[in-house]
C-alpha positions as CSV (number, residue, x, y, z in Angstrom):
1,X,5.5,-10.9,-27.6
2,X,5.4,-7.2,-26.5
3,X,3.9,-4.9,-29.4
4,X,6.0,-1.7,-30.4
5,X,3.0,0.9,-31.6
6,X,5.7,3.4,-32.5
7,X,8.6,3.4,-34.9
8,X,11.8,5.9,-34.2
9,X,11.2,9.1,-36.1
10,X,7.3,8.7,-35.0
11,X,5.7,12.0,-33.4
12,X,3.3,11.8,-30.7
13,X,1.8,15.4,-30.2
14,X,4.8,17.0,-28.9
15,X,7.3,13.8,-28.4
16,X,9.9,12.4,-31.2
17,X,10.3,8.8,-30.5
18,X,14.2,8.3,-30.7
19,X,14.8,4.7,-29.7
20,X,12.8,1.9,-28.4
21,X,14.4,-1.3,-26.0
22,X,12.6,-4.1,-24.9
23,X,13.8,-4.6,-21.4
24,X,12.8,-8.4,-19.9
25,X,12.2,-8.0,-16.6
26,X,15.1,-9.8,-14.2
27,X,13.0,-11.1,-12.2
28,X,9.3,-12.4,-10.7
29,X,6.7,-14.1,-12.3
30,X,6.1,-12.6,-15.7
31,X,8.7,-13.0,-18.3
32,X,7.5,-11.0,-21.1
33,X,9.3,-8.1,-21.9
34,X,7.9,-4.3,-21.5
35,X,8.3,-1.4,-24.5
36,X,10.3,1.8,-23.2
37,X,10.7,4.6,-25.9
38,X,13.0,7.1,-25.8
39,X,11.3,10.7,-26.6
40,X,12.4,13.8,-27.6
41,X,10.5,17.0,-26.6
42,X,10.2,20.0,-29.0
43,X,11.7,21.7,-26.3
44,X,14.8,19.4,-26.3
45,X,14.3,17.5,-23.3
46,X,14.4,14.0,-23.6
47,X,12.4,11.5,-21.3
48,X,11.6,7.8,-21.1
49,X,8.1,6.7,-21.3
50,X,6.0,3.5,-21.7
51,X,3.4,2.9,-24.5
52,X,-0.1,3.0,-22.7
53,X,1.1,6.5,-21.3
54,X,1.5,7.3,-25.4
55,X,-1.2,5.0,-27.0
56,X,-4.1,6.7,-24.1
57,X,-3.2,10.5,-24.6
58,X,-1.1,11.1,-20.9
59,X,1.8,12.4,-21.8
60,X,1.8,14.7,-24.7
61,X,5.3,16.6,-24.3
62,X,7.4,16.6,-21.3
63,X,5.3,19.5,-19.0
64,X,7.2,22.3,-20.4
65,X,3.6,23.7,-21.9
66,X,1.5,22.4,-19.5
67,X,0.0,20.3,-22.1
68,X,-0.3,17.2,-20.5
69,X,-3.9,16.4,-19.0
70,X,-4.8,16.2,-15.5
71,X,-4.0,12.5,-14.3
72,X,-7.9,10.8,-13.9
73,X,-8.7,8.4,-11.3
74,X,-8.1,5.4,-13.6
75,X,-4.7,6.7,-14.4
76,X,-4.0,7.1,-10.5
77,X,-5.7,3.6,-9.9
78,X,-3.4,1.8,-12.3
79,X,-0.2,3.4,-11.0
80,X,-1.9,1.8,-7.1
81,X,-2.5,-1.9,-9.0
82,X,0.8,-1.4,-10.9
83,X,2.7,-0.8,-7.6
84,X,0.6,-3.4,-5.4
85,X,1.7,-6.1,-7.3
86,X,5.7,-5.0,-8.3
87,X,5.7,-5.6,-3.8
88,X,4.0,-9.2,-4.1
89,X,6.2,-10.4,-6.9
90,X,9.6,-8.5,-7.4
91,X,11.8,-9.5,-5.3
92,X,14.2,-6.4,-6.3
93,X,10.9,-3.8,-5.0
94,X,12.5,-2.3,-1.7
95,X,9.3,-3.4,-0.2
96,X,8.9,-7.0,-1.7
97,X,10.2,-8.7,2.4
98,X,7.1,-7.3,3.6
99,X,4.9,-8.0,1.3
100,X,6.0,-11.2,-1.7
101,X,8.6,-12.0,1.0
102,X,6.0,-12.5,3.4
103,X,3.7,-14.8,1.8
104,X,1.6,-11.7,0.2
105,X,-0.6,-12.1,-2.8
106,X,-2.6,-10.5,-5.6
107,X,-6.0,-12.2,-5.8
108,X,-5.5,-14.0,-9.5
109,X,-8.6,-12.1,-10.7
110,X,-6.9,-8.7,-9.5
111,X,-4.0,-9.6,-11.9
112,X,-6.0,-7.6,-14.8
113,X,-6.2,-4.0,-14.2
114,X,-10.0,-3.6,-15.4
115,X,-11.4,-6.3,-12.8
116,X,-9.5,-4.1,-10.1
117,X,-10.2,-0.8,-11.6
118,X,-14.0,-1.6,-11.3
119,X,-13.9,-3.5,-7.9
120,X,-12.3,-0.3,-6.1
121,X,-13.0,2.9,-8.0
122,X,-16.4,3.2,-5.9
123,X,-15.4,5.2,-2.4
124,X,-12.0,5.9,-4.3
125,X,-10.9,9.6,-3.0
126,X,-7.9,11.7,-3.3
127,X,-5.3,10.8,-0.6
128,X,-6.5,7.5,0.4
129,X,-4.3,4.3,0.0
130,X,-5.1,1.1,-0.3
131,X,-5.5,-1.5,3.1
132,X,-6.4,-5.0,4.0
133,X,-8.7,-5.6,6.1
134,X,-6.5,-8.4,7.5
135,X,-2.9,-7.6,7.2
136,X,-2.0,-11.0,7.0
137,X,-4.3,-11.7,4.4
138,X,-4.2,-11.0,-0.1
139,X,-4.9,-8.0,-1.9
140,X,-8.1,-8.9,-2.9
141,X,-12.2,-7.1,-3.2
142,X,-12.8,-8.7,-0.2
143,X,-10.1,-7.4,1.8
144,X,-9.2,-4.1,0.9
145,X,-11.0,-1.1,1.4
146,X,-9.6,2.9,1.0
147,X,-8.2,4.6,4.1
148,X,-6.8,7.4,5.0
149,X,-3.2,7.5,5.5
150,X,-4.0,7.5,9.5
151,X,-5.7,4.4,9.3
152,X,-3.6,2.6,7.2
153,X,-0.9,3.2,10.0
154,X,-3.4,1.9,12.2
155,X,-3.8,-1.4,10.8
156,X,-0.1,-2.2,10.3
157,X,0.9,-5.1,12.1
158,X,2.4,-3.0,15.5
159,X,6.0,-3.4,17.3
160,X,5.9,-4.9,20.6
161,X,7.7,-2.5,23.1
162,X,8.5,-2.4,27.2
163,X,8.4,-5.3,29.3
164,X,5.3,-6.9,28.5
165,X,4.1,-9.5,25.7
166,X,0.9,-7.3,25.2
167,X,0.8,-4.4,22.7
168,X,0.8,-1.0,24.9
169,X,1.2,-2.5,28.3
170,X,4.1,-1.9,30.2
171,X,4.8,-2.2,34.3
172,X,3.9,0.4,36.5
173,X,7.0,2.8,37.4
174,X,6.3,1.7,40.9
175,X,6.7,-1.7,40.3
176,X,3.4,-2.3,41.6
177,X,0.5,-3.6,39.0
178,X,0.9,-3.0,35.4
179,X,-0.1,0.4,33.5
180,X,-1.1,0.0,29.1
181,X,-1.2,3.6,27.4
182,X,-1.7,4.6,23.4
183,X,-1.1,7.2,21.1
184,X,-3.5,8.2,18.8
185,X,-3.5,11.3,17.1
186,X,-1.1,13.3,18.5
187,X,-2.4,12.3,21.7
188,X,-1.2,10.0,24.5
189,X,-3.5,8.3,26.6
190,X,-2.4,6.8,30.0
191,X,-5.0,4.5,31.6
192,X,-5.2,3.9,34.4
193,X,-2.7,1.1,36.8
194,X,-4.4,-2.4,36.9
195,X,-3.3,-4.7,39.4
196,X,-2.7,-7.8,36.6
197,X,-0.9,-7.7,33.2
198,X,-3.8,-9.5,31.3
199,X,-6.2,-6.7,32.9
200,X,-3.8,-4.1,31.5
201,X,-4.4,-5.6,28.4
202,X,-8.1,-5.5,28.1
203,X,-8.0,-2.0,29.4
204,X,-6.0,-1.2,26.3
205,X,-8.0,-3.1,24.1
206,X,-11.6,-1.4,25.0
207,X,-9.3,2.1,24.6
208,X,-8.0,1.0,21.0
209,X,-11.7,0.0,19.9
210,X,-12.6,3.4,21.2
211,X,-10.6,5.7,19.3
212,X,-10.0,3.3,16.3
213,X,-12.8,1.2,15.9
214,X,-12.3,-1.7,12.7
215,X,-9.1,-0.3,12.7
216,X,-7.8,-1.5,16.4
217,X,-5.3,-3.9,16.8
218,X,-5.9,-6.0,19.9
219,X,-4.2,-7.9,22.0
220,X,-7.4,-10.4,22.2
221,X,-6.9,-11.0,18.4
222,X,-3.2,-11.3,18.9
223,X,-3.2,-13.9,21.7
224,X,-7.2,-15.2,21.7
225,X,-5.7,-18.3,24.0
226,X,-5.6,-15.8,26.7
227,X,-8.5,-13.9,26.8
228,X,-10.9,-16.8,26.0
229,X,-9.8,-17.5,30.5
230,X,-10.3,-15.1,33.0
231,X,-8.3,-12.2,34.0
């Protein structure tokens, strides 16, 4: 059963509580309800909030004094875990078909906040997002890591485009042997024309693991029945 901490007619530093609503959640896995309370600022603006945010001293009155406190990196870490599970398991996030929809999980010891807060706060940094190391694979310590919002691009599952099955390759305008180019960084790199489209391939590969390193996607992970024959 959800707890209410605070009563309509409570203050909390600079916030009235008017109203409170459970609201049961309409769908995923969890069916217990969440407590919203409906504030009023001594400045007369009114805004929604949730009890942690009260209960843990983050929002004090709605920013018209600037008293509320720097967010900390727990606070920013909870909003990541909060978010990185609402896309595994609610089907009404507008990300859920690429994540939940997708076979996506939360590692079950990940479903507490405090096992994930402690697994990634080391190498946490300002900007960086969380990635899986295998984009197929859970949200889990194993296989997530922080990145920069670069190399989380870099690690997405990439669009097949031209005329080719392999990722970057594309025939040669001549019509003669087949040419593989990539972007990275603003930059386009053209290699050069190979006479075979496997060839093309590896040429692309050895450039991605160049520039990108752990975070290359290759066409020799993509389709290992090819590449374990010769070109």
């Amino acid at each position: 059963m959800a707890h209410i901490a605070y009563a309509p007619g409570e203050q909390v530093a600079d916030l009235t509580i008017l109203s409170v609503e459970l609201r049961y959640p309409k769908s995923g896995k969890s069916k217990s309800p969440k407590v919203f309370y409906h504030c009023q600022c001594i400045c007369g603006k009114q805004l929604e909030t949730e009890t942690y945010r009260l209960r843990n001293g983050l929002l004090l009155s709605c920013g018209c004094n600037g008293k509320n406190p720097p967010r900390t990196d727990r606070q920013k870490l909870y909003d990541v875990w909060k978010e990185m599970k609402r896309r595994c398991y609610n089907p009404g996030n507008k990300d859920y078909g690429r994540y939940g929809g997708k076979g996506i999980t939360v590692a079950e010891e990940w479903h507490t906040f405090d096992t994930f807060y402690q697994d990634m706060l080391p190498g946490y940094g300002e900007n960086l997002q969380i990635d899986r190391r295998d984009s197929k694979g859970p949200y889990s310590r194993e296989n997530c890591r922080w990145v920069t919002r670069s190399q989380n691009q870099w690690n997405t599952t990439p669009r097949k485009a031209g005329n080719s099955k392999y990722l970057g390759v594309n025939l040669a305008h001549t019509g003669k042997g087949w040419r593989a180019a990539i972007s990275h960084e603003g930059k386009r790199y053209i290699l050069p024309t190979q006479p075979t489209e496997k060839l093309a391939a590896i040429a692309y590969d050895t450039k991605c693991l160049e520039l990108r390193g752990e975070f290359a996607q290759l066409n020799r992970d993509r389709f290992p029945e090819d590449f374990n024959q010769a070109a």
